[in-house]
Structure formats: C-alpha cells, structure tokens
C-alpha positions as CSV (number, residue, x, y, z in Angstrom):
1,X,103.2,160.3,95.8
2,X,100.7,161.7,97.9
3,X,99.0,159.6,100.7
4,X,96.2,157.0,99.4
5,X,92.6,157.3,100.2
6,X,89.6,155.6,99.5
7,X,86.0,157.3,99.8
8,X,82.8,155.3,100.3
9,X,79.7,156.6,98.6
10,X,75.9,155.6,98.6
11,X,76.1,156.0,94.6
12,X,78.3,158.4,91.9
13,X,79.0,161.4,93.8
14,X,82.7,161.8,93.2
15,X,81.5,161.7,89.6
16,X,83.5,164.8,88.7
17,X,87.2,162.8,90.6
18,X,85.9,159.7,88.3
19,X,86.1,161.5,84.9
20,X,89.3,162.9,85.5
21,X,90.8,159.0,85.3
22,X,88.6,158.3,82.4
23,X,89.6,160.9,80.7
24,X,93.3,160.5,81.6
25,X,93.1,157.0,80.5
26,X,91.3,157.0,77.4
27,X,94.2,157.0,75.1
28,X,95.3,153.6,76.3
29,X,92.1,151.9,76.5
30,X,89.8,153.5,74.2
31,X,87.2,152.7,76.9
32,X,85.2,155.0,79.6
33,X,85.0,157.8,77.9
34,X,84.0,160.9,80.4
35,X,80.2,160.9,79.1
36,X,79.6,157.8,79.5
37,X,80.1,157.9,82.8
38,X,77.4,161.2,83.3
39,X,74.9,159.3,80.9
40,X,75.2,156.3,83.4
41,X,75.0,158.8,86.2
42,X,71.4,159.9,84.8
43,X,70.5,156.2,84.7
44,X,71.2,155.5,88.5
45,X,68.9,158.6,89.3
46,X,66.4,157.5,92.3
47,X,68.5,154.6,92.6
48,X,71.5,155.8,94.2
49,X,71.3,153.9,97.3
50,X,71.5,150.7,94.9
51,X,74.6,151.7,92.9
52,X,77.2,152.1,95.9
53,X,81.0,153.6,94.4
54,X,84.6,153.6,95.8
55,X,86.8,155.8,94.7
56,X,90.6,155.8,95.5
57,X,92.9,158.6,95.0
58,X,96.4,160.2,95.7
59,X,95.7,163.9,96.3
60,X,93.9,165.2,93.4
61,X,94.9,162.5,91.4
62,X,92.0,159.3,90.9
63,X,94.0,155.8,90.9
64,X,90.8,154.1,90.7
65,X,87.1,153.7,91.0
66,X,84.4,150.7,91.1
67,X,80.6,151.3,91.1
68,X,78.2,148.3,91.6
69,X,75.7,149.5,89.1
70,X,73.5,146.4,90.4
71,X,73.9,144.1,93.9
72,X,75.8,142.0,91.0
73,X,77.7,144.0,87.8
74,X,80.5,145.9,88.5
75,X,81.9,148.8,86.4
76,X,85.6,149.8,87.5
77,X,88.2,151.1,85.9
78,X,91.9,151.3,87.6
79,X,95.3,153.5,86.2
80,X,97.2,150.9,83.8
81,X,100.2,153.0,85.4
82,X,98.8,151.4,89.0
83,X,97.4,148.3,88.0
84,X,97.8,146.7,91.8
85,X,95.1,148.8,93.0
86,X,92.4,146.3,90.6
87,X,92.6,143.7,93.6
88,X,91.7,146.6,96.1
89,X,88.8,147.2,93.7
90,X,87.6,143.8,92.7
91,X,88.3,143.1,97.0
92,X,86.0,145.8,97.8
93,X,83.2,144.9,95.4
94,X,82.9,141.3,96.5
95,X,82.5,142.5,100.1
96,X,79.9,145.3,99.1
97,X,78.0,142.7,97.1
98,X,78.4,140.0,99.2
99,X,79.8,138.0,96.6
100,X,81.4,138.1,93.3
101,X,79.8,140.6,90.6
102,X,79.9,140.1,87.2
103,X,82.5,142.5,85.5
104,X,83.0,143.9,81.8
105,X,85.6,145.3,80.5
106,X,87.6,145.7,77.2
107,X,90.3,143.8,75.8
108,X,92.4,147.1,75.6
109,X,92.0,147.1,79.5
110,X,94.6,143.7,80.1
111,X,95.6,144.8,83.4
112,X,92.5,144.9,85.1
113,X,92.0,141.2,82.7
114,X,94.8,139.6,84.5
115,X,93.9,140.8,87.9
116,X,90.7,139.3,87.5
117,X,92.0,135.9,86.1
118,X,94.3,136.3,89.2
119,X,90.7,136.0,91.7
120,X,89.3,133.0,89.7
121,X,86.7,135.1,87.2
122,X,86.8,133.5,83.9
123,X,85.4,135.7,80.8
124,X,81.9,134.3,79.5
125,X,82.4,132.2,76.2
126,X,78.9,133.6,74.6
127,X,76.0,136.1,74.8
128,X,75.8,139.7,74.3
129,X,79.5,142.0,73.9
130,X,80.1,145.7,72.7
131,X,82.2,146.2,70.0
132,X,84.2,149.6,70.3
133,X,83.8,151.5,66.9
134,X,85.8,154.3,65.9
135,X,86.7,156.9,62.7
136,X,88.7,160.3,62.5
137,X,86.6,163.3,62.5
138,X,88.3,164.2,59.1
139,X,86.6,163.2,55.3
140,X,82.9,163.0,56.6
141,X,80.0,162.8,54.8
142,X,78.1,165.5,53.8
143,X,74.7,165.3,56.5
144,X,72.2,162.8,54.4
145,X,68.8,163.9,53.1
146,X,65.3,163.9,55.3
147,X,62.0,163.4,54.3
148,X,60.4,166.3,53.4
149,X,59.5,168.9,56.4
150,X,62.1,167.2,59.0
151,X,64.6,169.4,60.4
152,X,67.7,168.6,62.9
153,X,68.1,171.1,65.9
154,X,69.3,171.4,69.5
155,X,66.5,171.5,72.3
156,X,65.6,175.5,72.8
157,X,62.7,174.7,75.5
158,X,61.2,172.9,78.0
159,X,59.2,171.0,75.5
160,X,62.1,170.2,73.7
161,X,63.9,168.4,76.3
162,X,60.4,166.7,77.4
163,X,60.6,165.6,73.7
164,X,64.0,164.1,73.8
165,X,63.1,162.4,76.6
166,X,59.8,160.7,75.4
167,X,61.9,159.8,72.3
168,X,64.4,157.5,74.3
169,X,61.5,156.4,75.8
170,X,59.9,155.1,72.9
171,X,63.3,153.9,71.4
172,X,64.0,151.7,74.5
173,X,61.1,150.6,75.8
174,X,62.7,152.3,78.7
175,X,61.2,154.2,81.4
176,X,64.2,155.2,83.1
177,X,64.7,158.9,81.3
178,X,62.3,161.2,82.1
179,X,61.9,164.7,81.1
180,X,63.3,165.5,84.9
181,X,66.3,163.4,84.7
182,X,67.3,164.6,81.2
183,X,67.2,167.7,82.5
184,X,69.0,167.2,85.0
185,X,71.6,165.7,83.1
186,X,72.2,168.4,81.2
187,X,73.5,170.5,84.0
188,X,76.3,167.6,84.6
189,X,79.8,168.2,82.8
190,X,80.5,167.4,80.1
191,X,76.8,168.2,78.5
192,X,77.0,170.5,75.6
193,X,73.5,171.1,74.1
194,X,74.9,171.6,70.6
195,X,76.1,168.1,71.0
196,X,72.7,166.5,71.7
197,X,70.3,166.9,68.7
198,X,67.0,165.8,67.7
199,X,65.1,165.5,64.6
200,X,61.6,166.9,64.8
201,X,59.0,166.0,62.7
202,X,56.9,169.0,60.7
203,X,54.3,167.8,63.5
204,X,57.3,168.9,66.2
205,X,57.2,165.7,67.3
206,X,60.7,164.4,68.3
207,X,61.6,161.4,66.2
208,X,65.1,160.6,66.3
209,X,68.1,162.1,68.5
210,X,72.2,161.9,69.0
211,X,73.5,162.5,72.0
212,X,77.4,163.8,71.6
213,X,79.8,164.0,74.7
214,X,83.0,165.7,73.6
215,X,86.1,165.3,75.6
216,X,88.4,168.7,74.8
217,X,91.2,167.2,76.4
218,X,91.6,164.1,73.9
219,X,89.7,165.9,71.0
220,X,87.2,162.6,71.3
221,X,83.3,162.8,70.8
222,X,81.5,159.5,71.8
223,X,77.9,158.6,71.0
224,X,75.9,157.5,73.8
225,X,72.8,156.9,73.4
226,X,71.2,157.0,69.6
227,X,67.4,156.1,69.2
228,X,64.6,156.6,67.0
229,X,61.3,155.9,67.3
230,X,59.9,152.9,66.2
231,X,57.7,154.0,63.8
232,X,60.1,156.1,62.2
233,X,63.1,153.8,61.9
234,X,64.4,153.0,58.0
235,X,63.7,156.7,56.9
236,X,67.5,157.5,57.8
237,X,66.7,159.8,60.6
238,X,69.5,158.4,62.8
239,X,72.0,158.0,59.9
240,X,71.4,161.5,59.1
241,X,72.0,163.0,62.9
242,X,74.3,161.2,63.9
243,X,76.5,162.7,60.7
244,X,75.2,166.1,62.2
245,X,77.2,165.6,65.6
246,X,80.2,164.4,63.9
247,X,80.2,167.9,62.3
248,X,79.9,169.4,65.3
249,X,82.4,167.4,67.2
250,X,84.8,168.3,64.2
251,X,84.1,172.3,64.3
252,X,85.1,172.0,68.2
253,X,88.5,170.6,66.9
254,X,87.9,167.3,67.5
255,X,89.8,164.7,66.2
256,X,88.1,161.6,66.4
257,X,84.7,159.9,67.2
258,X,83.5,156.6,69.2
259,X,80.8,154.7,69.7
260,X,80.0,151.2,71.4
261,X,77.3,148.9,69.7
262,X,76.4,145.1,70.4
263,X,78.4,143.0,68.5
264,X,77.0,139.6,69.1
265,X,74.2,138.9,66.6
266,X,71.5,139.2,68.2
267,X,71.3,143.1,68.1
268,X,73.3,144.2,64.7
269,X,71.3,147.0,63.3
270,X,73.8,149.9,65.5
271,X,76.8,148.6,64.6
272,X,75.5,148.4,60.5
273,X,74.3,152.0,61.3
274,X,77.7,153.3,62.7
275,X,79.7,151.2,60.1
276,X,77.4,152.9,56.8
277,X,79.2,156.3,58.3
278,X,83.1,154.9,58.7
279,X,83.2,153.8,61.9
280,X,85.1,150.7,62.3
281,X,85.9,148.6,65.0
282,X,88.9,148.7,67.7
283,X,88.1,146.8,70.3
284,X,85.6,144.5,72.6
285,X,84.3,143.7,75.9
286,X,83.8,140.6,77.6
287,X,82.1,139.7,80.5
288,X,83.8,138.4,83.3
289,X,82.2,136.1,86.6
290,X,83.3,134.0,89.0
291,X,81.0,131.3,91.0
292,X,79.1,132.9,94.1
C-alpha cells in the first residue's frame, strides 16, 4: 500500500476524495451515501471555518475522513477493510474539539461501534434516531394524482431554483438554503437536475420538492431532503414526487432507493410517507458520547 497521509482542512474541501469512500463503502453499510455528503456540504456554506475535516488516504485511495460539523458532533466514516484508522479519527476529533464530540452512526457500521466503545463513548439510550429505509427500484407505483392544475417538473430558470429554495425554507423553518447556495449546490457532483423536482402550483408557486442523488456506481438513488410547504401538506404533493424520482432513478438503471427518516416518535409523518411507497427499514443510527 501506498504511504498514508492525513490532510487538514478548514471545512469539506476534499469533498470529491470523501465520496469516493462513501461510495466504495455503501454496500456494506447502507450508510453515507455520496449525496448526502454534497447536501451537507451546502449546509456548511459560510460556515466553513466551523466545520473543520481530516481526511486520510493511501495514494488515491480514502481510508477515512471525520468532519466536526459542530465544536461538538462528529460525522466520520472509516474503510470496514481498515477499521484501525477509527482511533486516528475519533483521536483527532477530540483534540480538534477540545473534548469529546458526540458521534452517530449506524448499526451496519460495527467497526467504527466498537472502536468507540473501545474510548469510553456509550450510545444514548433515548431521543431522536434515523431509521435507514429502503425498496428496489422495480414494481413501483404508477406517480399518484394532483389536485387539479399542479404539475411536477425540474427547475428550467433562475426563478425556479429561487423557488426550490424558498420551499425548503418554508418546510424547515430553515434559513440555511438560499437561492445562492442551492445554486451552488447544483454545480457539486453528483447533482442531476432531473433528479431534483418540484411541484409548482397553477400560481407557479413551488409547493413541494424531491431531491434525488443517484450513485451510478452502486445503481442507488437516496432522498435527501423532501419538504412541502406547510400549507400544502396532506394533498399528497410529496407522496406524488417522491414516486416521480424513483422513476427517474429507475430509467438511469438504478436498482434500488434509500432514504433516512426519524424513527423515534416524536417525528413520524416521513417515515409513514416513505413506508405508504415500499420503503422499509434496514437499519439505525445511534448516538454515541462520552463525558467532557
């Protein structure tokens, strides 16, 4: 093997060397799939100096990377096939931090779960989880019904983007996505714009949306993120695009589809929304800590 490095960044620069392990990885896990890593990207925008990243690697191949999305939450993920390097991660974190972060991952991911058991974190015994949801992009539904004069489309224009944006907005109570920093995202690999749809009103307001990330090398689409506006939710406008981008992942010869909703309680709509159209669970995450 090639000579180890690891590269210090200020946030996710190496984002492209970062993918390449998710995507390697993704069969065994089920967990980091490639887009979720460029939508997190677009949520560090203007904040990269708070979301430092390490990345290790063995000529062009990534062993590992951590990125402290906060002073105290960690996102990592480390090759099962080198599962020493998690203590180089987990060391490097604490010393970046200043302390011990707080650390999810999935149950799927057992190497980096014992190496965290092995530095004292316990996982927490309540409060919020994902739930890893999956189907085969085979025997879908046929894409449900509207109310009258609602259409599903990509974003042709600058409006159109401005729309999504001020959709996710309203969905989240989020200020984070701007028109700017969607756009910007969809530059970033692996964006597809036929991926990504929205369901305009016959106003041409932007109600409801899907964003798709499609990972050719596994044949895996992922959802992240869904939303509809609050005053539109319960007409099926989500249901109804979400089926949309499982077409598409399925005419780019895709064979299967994931998404990750809460599965605690206290947020259940998603998950009844991705279970109506066949997803079903696979795995979890738990959060892992260990006293400051």
């Amino acid at each position: 093997m090639a000579a180890m490095r690891r590269d210090e960044h200020a946030g996710p620069v190496a984002l492209r060397a970062m993918q390449e392990l998710a995507s390697r990885v993704f069969p065994v896990t089920g967990y980091r799939h490639a887009g979720d890593l460029t939508w997190n990207w677009c949520l560090a925008l203007g904040s990269q100096f708070e979301c430092p990243t390490a990345v290790w690697t063995a000529g062009d191949r990534t062993l590992a990377w951590g990125w402290l999305e906060s002073p105290d939450s960690l996102m990592l993920q480390v090759d099962p096939e080198h599962p020493e390097m998690a203590g180089d991660v987990l060391a490097w974190a604490e010393h970046t931090a200043g302390g011990p972060p707080s650390v999810e991952v999935a149950a799927t991911e057992t190497h980096l779960i014992a190496a965290l058991e092995r530095r004292g974190y316990t996982a927490a015994d309540d409060g919020p989880f994902m739930v890893c949801m999956g189907r085969p992009l085979t025997g879908l539904p046929e894409v449900p019904g509207m109310p009258d004069g609602y259409t599903i489309d990509v974003q042709r224009d600058d409006a159109g983007v401005a729309g999504r944006a001020a959709a996710h907005r309203a969905a989240f109570g989020s200020a984070r996505v701007t028109a700017e920093r969607h756009a910007r995202m969809r530059m970033q690999w692996p964006y597809r714009p036929e991926y990504d749809l929205v369901v305009t009103s016959p106003d041409g307001e932007v109600e409801a949306y899907c964003q798709g990330w499609f990972d050719e090398t596994n044949g895996v689409g992922a959802f992240e993120p869904v939303g509809t506006r609050p005053g539109r939710r319960r007409l099926g406008l989500a249901r109804a695009v979400c089926v949309a981008v499982l077409h598409a992942f399925a005419r780019a010869g895709g064979r299967r589809a994931i998404v990750y909703a809460r599965g605690d309680a206290a947020y259940p709509a998603p998950k009844r929304l991705y279970e109506s159209i066949g997803f079903a669970p696979y795995t979890r995450t738990r959060i892992y800590g260990r006293s400051r």
